[in-house]
N, C-alpha and C positions, 0 to 999 in steps of 0.2 A: 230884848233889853240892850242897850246902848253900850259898849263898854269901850272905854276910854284910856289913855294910855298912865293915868295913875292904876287902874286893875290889872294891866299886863306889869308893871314894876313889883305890885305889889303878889302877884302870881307866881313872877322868876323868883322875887327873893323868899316867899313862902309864908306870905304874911297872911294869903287869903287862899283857897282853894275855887273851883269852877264850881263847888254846889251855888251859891246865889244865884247863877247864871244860865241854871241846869231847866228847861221849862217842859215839863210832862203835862199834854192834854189830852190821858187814853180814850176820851169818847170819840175824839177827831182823830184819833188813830199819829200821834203828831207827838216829837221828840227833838228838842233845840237844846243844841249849847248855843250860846252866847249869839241868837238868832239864828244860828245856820241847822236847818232840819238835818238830822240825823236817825242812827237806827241800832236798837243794839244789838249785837252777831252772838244770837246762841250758840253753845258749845258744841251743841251735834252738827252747824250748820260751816263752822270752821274746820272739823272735822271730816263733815262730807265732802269738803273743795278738794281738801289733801288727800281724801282716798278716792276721788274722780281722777287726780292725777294717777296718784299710786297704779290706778288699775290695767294704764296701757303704756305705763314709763316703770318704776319701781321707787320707793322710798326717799333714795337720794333724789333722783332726778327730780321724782313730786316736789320734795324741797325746792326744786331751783326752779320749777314753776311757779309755785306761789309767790317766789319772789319777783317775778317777771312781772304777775300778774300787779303785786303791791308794788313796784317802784313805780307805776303809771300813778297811783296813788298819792307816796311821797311826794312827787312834782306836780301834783296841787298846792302843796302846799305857799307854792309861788303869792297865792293869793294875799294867806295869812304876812306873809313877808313884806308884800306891797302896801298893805294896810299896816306892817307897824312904821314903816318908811313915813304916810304920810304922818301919823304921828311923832314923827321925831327920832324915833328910835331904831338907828343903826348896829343890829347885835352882827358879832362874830358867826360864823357857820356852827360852829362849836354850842355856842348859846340859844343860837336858834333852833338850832337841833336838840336840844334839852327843854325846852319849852315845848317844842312841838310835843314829844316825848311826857312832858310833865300834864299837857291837858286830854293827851290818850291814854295813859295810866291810870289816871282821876278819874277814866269814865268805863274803867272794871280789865284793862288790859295789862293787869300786872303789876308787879312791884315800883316801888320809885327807878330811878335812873342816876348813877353818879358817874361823875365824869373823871376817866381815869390819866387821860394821857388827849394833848392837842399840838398839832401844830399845823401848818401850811396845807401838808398833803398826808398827816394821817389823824387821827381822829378814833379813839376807843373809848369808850364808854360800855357797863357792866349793870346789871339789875341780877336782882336773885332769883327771879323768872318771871316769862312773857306769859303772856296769854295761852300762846298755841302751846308752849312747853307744859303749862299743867295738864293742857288737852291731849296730848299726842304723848304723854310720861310712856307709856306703854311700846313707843316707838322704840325706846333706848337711845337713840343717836341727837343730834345737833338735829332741829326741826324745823329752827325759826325765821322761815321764808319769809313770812308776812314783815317781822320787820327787817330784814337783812336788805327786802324791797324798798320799805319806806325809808329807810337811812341812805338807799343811794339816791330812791329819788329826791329826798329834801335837798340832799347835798347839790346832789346836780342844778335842782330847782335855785337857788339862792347861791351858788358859785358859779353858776355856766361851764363848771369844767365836768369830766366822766369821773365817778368812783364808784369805788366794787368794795362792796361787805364782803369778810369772814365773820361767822361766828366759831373765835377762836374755845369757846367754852361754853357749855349747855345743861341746863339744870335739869333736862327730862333725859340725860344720861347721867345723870348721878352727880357733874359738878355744881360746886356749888353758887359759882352765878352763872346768868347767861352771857359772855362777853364778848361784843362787835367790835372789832377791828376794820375802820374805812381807811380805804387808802384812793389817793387821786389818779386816777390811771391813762394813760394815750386810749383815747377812742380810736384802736387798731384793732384788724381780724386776726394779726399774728396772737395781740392776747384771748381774742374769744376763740383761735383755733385751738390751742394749747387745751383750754379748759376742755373744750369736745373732746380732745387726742387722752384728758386724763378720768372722761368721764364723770367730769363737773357740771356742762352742760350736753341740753342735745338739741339736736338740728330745729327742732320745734320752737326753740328760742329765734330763732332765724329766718324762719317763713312768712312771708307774707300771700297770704290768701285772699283774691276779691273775687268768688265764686260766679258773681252776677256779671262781672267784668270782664270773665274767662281770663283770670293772671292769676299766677302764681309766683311767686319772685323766693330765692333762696340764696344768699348772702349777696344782695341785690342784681341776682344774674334769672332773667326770665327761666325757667322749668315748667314742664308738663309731667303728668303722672301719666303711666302706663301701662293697661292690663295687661298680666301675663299674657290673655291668650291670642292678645295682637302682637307679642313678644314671639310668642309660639307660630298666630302665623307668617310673619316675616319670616323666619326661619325657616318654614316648611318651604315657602315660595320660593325661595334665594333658591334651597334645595331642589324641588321639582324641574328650574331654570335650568342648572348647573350642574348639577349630580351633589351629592351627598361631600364627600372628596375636597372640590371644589369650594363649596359652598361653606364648610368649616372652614379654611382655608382664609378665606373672603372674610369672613365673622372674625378670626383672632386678631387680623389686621387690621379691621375697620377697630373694633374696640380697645385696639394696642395703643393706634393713634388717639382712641377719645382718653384712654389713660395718659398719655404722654400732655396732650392740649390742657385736661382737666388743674394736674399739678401748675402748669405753665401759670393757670387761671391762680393758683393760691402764691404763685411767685411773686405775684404783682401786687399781694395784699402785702408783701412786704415780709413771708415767713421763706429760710432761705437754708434753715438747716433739715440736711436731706432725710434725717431720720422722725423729722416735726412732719414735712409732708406727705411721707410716706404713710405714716402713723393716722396721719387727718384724713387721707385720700380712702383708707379702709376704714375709721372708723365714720366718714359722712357716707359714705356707699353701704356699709352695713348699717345705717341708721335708717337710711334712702328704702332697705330692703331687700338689696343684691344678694346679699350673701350674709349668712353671722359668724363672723370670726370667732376663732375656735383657740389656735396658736401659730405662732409661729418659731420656726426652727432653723439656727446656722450652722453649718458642719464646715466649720475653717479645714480640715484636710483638702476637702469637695468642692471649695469655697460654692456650695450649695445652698440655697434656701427652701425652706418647704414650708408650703402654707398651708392649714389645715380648716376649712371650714364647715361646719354643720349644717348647711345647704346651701344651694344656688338657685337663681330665676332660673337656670334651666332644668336643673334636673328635680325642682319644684314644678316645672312647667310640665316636663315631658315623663314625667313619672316611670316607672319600670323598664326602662326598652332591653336591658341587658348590655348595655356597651357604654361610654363614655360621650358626653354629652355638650361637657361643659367649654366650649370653645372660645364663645364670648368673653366667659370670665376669667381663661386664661390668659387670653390677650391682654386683657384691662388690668390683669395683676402685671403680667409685665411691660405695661406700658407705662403704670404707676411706678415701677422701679427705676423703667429707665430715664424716666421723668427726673424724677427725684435724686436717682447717685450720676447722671450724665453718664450711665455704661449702656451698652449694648447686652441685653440678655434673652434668652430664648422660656418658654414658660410651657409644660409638657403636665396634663392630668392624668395620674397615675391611679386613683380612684374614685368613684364617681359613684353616689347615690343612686344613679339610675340604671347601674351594672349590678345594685346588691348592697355596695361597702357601707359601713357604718358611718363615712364621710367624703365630701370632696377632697382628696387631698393635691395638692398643685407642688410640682420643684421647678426652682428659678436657677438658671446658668449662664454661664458667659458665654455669649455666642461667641464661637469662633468669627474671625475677619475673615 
């Protein structure tokens, strides 16, 4: 069906709704708005996106998948935008995002949309609930990836500049609308490191994978994955060459320097406070697999740090030997540090999984000159 830009005026202003336009042929298996085939997303099958995340991220992070996955969505939306262009009709971001919003409601995803607050670079608007928040009510928390996605992608789509959704309020936690707050944001890693450092996003937002291609790319820097037990045997080797002694030795230094280079590598994204990189350099190594940070502790008398983590690639690798293990990952803790505050510090494991303890724990001190 043809629609023309007296049906989009008379759509914005509420004169007419998308049923006329709606075209169901269930024998040809076939479902169009306004000629463009579409499909409609059962309830279990929104459901099972969010708990395919859920099941190797957790609840929040699933959130900030789905929204990854739907902002590639909202900046389709380009099209719709091009087409009311050639008819004539130049809306606000604001407007056009309420439209967009007005013909995906109409077709079973939630309440209307009113528009609460606009300007330049922010933009809120509030419904009494989405789609996924009647689905996901059980979750308790803010759920609404799918549109937090399509709000940044539209925006982006139809502004050319970067915005980032909050859902400052959600109806499958009890409040009583769901409410998006966009705001227009620098396309900087300083703002996507933050969110990794405060566990908003995780590395997986980040990766680029072409398996076929043999690349891997993470915050657009080449990586390769590596099994433990090529992990295990380089170390054995380094060991057999050198003596044991030695070859720890060899291992804190080599991965002091890759902690020291790594920070260097997030300097340059433009993040420059030393407690942001520090903060990033453990929580993308512990996302990476290194290690799972557990806590961390300052003793101003000692001016001592102790880091405390619930495993490592080594003493994951080298399972029980009865001594301490963890060499590599001492070095990379303190090369992370020295990185990060410009001091010189010495990094000593004091217990170690594979001596028995209940954890790796590591202390950090000022190397004497």
């Amino acid at each position: 069906m043809k629609i023309g830009r007296e049906d989009f005026e008379a759509l914005i202003k509420g004169d007419k709704t998308i049923a006329p336009y709606v075209e169901l042929d269930p024998l040809a298996g076939t479902y169009s708005v306004f000629g463009v085939k579409t499909a409609s997303n059962p309830n279990y099958m929104v459901k099972a996106v969010y708990e395919m995340y859920e099941q190797n991220l957790n609840k929040k992070l699933a959130v900030k998948a789905v929204r990854k996955l739907y902002r590639s969505v909202g900046a389709g939306s380009v099209g719709l935008n091009n087409l009311l262009k050639k008819l004539g009709m130049e809306l606000k971001p604001e407007e056009f995002l309420m439209l967009v919003f007005k013909l995906q409601h109409q077709q079973g995803w939630g309440a209307p949309f009113e528009l609460v607050e606009a300007s330049e670079k922010r933009i809120v608007i509030r419904t009494k609930h989405t789609f996924e928040s009647e689905v996901l009510k059980d979750w308790n928390m803010s759920v609404c990836g799918i549109h937090q996605g399509w709000i940044e992608g539209v925006l982006t789509a139809v502004t050319g500049n970067s915005w980032y959704c909050l859902e400052k309020t959600c109806h499958a936690k009890g409040d009583e609308y769901c409410t998006f707050q966009a705001d227009q944001v620098s396309a900087s890693w300083k703002f996507k490191a933050e969110a990794v450092v405060k566990g908003e996003s995780a590395i997986t937002e980040f990766i680029e994978h072409k398996p076929l291609e043999g690349k891997i790319s993470l915050i657009d820097e080449p990586v390769v994955m590596m099994p433990r037990f090529i992990f295990t045997s380089m170390t054995q080797s380094l060991k057999k060459t050198m003596g044991e002694a030695p070859a720890s030795g060899v291992n804190y230094r080599a991965y002091m320097d890759m902690g020291r280079e790594n920070v260097e590598h997030y300097k340059k994204m433009g993040i420059t406070n030393p407690k942001i990189l520090s903060d990033m350099a453990f929580a993308f190594y512990s996302q990476m697999g290194w290690f799972n940070f557990v806590k961390e502790e300052w003793d101003e008398k000692t001016k001592m740090k102790t880091i405390t983590l619930s495993h490592t690639v080594e003493s994951e690798s080298f399972g029980n030997t009865g001594k301490n293990v963890c060499f590599c990952t001492a070095g990379l803790l303190a090369g992370i540090i020295e990185g990060s505050f410009g001091i010189r510090v010495q990094a000593k494991e004091i217990k170690c999984k594979s001596k028995g303890d209940e954890h790796c724990v590591f202390t950090i001190t000022n190397k004497p000159e």
